[in-house]
N, CA, C and O atoms as CSV, one atom per row, in Angstrom:
chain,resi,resn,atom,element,x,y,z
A,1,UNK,N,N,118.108,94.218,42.915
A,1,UNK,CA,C,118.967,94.026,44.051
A,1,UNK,C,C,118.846,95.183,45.024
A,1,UNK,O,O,118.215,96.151,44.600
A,2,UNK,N,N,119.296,95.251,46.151
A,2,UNK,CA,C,118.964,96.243,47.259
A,2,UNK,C,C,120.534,95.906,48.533
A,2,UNK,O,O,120.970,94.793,48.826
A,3,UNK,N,N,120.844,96.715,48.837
A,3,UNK,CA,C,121.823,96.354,49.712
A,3,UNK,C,C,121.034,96.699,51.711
A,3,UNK,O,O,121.543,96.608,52.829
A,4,UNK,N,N,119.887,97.019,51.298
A,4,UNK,CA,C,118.953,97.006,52.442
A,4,UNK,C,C,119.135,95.791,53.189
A,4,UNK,O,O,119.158,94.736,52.556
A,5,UNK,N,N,119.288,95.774,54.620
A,5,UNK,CA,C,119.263,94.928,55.273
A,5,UNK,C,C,117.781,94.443,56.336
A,5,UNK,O,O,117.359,94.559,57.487
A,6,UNK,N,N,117.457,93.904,55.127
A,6,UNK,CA,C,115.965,93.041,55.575
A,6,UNK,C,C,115.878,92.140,54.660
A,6,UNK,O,O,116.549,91.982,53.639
A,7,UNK,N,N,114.648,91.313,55.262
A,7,UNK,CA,C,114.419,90.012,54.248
A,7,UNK,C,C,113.866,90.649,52.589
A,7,UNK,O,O,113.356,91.730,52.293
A,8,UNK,N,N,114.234,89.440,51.732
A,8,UNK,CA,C,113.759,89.145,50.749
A,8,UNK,C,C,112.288,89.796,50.542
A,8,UNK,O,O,111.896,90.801,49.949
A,9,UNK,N,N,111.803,89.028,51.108
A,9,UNK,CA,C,110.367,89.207,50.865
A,9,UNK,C,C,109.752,90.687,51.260
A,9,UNK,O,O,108.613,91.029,50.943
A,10,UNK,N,N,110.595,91.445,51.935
A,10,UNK,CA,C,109.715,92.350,51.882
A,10,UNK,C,C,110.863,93.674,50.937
A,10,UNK,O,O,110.470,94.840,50.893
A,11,UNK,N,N,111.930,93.359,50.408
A,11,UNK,CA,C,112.438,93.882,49.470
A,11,UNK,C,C,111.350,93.896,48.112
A,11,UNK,O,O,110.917,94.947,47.640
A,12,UNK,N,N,111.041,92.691,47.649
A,12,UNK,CA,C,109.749,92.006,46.840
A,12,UNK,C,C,108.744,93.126,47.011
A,12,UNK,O,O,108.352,93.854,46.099
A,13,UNK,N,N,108.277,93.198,48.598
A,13,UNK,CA,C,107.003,93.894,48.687
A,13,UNK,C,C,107.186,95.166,47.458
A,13,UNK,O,O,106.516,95.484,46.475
A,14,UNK,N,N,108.343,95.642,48.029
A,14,UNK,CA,C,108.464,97.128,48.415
A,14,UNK,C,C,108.636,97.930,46.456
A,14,UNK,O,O,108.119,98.895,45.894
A,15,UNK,N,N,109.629,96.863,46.043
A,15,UNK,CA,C,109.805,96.832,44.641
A,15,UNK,C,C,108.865,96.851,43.710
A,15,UNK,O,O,108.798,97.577,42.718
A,16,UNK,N,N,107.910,95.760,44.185
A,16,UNK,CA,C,106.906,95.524,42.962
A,16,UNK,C,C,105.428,95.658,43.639
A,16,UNK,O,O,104.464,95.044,43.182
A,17,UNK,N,N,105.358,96.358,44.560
A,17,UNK,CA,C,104.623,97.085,45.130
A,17,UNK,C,C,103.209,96.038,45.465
A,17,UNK,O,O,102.109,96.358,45.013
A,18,UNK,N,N,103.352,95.037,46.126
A,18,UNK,CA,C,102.124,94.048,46.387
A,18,UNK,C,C,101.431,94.022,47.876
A,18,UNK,O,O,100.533,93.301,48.310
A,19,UNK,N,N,102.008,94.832,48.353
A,19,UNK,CA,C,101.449,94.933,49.552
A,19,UNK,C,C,102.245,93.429,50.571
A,19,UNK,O,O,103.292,92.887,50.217
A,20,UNK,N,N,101.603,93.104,51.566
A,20,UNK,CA,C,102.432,92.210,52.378
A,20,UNK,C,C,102.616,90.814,52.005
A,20,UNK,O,O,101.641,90.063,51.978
A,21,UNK,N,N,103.721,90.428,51.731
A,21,UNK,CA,C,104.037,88.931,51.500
A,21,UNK,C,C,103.900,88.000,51.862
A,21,UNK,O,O,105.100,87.930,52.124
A,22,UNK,N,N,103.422,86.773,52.279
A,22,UNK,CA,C,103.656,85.927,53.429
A,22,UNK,C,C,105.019,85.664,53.011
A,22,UNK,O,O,105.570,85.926,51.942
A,23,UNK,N,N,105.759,84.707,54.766
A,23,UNK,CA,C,106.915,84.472,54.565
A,23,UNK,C,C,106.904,83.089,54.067
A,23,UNK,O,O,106.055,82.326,54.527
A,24,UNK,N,N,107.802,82.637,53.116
A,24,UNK,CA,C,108.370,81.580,52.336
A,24,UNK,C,C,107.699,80.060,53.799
A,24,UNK,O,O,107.852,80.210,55.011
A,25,UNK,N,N,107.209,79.148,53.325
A,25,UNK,CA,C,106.847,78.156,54.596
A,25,UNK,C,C,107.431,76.815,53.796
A,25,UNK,O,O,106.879,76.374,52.788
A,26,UNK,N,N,108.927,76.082,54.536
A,26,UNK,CA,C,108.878,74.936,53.768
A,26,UNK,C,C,107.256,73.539,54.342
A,26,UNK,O,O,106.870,73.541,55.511
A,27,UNK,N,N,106.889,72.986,53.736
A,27,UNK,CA,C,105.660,71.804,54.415
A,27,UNK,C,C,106.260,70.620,54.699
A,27,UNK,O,O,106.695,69.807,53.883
A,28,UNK,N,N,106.269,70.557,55.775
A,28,UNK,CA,C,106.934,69.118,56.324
A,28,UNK,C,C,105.720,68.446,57.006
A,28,UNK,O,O,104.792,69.095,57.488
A,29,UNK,N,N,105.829,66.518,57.012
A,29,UNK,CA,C,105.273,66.121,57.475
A,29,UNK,C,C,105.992,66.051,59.072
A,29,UNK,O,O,107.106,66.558,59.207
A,30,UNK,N,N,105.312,65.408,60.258
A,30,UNK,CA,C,105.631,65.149,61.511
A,30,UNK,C,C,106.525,63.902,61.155
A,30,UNK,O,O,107.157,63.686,62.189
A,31,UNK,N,N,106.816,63.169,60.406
A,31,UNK,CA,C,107.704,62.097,59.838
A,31,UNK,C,C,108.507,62.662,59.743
A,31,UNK,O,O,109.457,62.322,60.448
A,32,UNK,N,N,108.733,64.082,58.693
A,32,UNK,CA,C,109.743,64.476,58.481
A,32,UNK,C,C,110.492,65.233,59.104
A,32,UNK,O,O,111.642,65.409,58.704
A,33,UNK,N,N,110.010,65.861,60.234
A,33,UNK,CA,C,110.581,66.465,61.281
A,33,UNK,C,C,111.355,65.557,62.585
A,33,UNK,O,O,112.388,65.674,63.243
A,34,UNK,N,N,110.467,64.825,62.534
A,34,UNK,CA,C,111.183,63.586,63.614
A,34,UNK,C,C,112.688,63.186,63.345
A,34,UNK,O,O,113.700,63.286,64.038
A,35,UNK,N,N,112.345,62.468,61.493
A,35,UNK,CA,C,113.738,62.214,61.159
A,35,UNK,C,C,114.466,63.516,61.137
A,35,UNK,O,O,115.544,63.055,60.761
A,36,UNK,N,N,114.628,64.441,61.223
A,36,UNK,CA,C,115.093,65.577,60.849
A,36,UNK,C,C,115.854,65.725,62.560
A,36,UNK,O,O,117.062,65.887,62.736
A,37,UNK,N,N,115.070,65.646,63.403
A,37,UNK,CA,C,115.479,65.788,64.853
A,37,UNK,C,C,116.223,64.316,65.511
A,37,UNK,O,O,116.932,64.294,66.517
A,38,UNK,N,N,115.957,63.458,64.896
A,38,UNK,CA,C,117.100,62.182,65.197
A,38,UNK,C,C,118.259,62.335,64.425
A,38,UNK,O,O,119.083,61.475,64.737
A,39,UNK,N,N,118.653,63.091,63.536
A,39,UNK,CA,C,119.784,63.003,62.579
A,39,UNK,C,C,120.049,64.227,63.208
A,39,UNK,O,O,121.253,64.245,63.463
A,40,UNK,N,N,119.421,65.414,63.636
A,40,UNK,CA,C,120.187,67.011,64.110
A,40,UNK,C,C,119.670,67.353,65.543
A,40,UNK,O,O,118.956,68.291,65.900
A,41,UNK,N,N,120.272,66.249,66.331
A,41,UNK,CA,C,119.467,66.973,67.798
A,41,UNK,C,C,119.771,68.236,68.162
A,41,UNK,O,O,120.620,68.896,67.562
A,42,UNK,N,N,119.065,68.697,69.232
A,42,UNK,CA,C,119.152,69.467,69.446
A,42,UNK,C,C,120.423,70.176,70.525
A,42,UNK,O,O,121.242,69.457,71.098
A,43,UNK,N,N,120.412,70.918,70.593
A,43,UNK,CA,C,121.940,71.297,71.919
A,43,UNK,C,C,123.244,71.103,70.950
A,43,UNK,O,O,124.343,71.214,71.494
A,44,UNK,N,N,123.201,70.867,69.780
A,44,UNK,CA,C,124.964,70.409,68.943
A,44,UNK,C,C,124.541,71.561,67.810
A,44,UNK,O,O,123.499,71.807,67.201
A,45,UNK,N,N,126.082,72.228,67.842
A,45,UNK,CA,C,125.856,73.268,66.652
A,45,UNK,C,C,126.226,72.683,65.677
A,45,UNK,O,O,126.874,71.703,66.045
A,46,UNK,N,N,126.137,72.786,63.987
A,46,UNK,CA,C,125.991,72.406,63.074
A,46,UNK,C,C,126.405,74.031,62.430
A,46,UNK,O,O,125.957,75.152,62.668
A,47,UNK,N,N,127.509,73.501,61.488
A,47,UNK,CA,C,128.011,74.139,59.903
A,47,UNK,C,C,127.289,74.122,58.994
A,47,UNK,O,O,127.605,73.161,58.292
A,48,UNK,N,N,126.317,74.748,58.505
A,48,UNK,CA,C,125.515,74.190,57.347
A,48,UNK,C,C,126.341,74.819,55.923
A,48,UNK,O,O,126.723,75.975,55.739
A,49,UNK,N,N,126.445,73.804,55.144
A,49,UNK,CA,C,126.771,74.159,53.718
A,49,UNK,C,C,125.812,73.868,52.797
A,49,UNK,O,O,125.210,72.795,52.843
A,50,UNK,N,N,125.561,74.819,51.837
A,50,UNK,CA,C,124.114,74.616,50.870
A,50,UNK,C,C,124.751,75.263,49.249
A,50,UNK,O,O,124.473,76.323,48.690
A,51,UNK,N,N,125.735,74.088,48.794
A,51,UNK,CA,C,126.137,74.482,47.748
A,51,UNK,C,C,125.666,74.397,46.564
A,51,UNK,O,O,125.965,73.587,45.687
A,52,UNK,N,N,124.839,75.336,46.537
A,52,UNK,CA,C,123.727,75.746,45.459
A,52,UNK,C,C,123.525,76.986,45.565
A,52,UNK,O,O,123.377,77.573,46.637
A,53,UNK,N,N,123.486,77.852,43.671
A,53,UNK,CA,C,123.157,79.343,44.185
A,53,UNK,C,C,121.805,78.924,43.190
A,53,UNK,O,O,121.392,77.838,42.783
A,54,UNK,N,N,121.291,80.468,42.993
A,54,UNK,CA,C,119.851,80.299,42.114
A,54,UNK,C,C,120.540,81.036,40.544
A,54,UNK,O,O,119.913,81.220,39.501
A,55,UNK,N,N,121.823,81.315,40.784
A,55,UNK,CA,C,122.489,82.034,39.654
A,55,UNK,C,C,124.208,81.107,39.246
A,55,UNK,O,O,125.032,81.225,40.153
A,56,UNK,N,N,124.547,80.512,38.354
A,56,UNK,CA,C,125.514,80.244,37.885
A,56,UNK,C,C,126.981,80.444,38.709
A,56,UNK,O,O,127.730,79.763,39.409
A,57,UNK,N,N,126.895,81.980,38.108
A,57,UNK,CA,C,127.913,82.977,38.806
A,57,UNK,C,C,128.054,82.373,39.939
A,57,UNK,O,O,128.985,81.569,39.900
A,58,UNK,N,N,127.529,82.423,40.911
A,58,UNK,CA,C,127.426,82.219,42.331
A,58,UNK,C,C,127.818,81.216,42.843
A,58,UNK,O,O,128.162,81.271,44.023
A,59,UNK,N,N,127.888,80.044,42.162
A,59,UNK,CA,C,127.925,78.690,42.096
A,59,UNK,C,C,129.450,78.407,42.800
A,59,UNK,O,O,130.456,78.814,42.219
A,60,UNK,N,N,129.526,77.829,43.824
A,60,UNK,CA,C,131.065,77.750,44.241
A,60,UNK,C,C,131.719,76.142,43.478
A,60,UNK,O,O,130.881,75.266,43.264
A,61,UNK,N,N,133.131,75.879,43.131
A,61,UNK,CA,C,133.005,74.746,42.945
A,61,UNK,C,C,133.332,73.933,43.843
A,61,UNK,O,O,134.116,74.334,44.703
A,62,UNK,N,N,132.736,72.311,43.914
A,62,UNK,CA,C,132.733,71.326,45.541
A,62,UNK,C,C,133.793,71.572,46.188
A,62,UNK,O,O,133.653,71.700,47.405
A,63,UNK,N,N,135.401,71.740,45.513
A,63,UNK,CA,C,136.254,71.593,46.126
A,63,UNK,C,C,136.454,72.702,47.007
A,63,UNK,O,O,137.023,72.451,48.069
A,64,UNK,N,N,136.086,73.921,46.769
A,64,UNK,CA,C,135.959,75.363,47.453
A,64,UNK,C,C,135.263,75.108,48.392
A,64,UNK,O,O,135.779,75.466,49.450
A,65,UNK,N,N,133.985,74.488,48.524
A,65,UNK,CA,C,133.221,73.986,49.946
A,65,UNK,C,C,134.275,73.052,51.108
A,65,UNK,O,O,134.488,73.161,52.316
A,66,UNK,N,N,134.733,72.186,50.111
A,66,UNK,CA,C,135.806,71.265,50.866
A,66,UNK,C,C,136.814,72.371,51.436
A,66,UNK,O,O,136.643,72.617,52.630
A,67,UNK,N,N,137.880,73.112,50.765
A,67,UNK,CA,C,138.453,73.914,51.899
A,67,UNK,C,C,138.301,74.764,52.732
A,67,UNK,O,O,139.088,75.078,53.625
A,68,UNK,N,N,136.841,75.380,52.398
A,68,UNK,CA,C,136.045,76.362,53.569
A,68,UNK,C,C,135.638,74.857,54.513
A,68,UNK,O,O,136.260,74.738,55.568
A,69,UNK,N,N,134.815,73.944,54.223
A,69,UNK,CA,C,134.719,73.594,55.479
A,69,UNK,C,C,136.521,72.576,56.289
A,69,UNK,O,O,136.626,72.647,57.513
A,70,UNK,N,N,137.298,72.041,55.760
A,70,UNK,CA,C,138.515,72.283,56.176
A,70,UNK,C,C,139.065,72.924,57.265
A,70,UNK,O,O,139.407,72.524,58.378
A,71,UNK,N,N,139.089,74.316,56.561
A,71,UNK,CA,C,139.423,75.801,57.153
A,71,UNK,C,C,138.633,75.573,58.370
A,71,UNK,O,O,139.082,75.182,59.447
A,72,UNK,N,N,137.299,75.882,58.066
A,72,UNK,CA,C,136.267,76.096,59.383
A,72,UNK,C,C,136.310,75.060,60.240
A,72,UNK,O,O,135.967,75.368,61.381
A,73,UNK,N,N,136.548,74.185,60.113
A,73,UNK,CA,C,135.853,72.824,61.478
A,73,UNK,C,C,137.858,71.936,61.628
A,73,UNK,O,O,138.171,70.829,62.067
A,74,UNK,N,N,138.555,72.821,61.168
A,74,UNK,CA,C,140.103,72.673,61.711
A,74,UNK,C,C,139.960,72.481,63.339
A,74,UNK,O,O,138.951,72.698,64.009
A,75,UNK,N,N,141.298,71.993,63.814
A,75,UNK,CA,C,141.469,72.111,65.114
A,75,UNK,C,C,142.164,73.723,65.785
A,75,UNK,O,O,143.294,74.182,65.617
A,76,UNK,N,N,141.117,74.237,66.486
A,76,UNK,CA,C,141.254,75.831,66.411
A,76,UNK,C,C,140.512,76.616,65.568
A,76,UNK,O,O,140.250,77.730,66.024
A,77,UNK,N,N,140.146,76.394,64.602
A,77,UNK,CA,C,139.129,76.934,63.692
A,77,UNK,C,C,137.909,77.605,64.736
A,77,UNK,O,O,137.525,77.806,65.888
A,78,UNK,N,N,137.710,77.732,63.533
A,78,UNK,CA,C,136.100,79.030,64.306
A,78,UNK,C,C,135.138,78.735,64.925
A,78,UNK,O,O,134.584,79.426,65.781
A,79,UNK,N,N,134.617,76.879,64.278
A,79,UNK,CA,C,133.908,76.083,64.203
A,79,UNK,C,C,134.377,74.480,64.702
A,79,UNK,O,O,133.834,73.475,64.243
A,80,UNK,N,N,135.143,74.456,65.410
A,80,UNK,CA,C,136.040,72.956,65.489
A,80,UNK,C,C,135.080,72.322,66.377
A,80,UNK,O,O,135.185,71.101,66.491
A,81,UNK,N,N,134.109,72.951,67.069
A,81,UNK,CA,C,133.011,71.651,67.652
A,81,UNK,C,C,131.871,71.990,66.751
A,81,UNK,O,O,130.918,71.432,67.294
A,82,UNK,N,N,131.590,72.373,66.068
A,82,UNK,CA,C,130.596,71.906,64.830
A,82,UNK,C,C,130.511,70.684,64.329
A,82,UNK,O,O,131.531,70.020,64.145
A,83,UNK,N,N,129.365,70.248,64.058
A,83,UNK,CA,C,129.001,69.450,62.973
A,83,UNK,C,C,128.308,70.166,61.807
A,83,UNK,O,O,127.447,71.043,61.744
A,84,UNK,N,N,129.347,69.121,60.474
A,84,UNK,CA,C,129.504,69.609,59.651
A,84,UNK,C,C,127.552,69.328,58.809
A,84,UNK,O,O,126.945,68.317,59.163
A,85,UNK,N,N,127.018,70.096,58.016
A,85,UNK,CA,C,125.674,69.462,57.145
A,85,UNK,C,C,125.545,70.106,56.130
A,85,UNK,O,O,125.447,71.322,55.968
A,86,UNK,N,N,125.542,68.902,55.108
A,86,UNK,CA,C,125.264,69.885,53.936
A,86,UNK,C,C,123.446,69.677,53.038
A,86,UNK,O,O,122.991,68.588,52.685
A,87,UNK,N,N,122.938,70.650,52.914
A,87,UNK,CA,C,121.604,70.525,52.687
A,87,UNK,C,C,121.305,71.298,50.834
A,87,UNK,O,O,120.173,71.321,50.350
């Protein structure tokens, strides 16, 4: 762990000493980007929730997502013209 504020990957570098990383690339087809841009146009902000950790611990439970997003996309909230996405 590192409380350094930079990416991952070059925490990785620096730790286990490999020299330069490439950065993480998800592969999408042009299919999948299209649908991706008809379901999230562009110009509308979006809440993203990604309730999944890579560790247990971390793990929030659904209903904790439900009152953070609640909380957040309230009327007055932080986020009240958001759309909400969970990925």
């Amino acid at each position: 762990g590192s409380d350094a504020p930079e990416p991952k990957v070059r925490q990785y570098e620096r730790q286990l000493h490999t020299g330069p990383l490439p950065y993480p690339v998800l592969w999408t087809r042009e299919a999948h980007r299209a649908q991706a841009k008809a379901m999230l146009p562009d110009g509308a902000r979006y809440l993203i929730f990604a309730p999944c950790a890579n560790w247990p611990p971390k793990e929030w439970p659904l209903d904790d997502y439900r009152e953070l997003g609640r909380h957040m996309l309230r009327e007055g909230g932080l986020c009240t013209d958001y759309r909400p996405v969970i990925i």
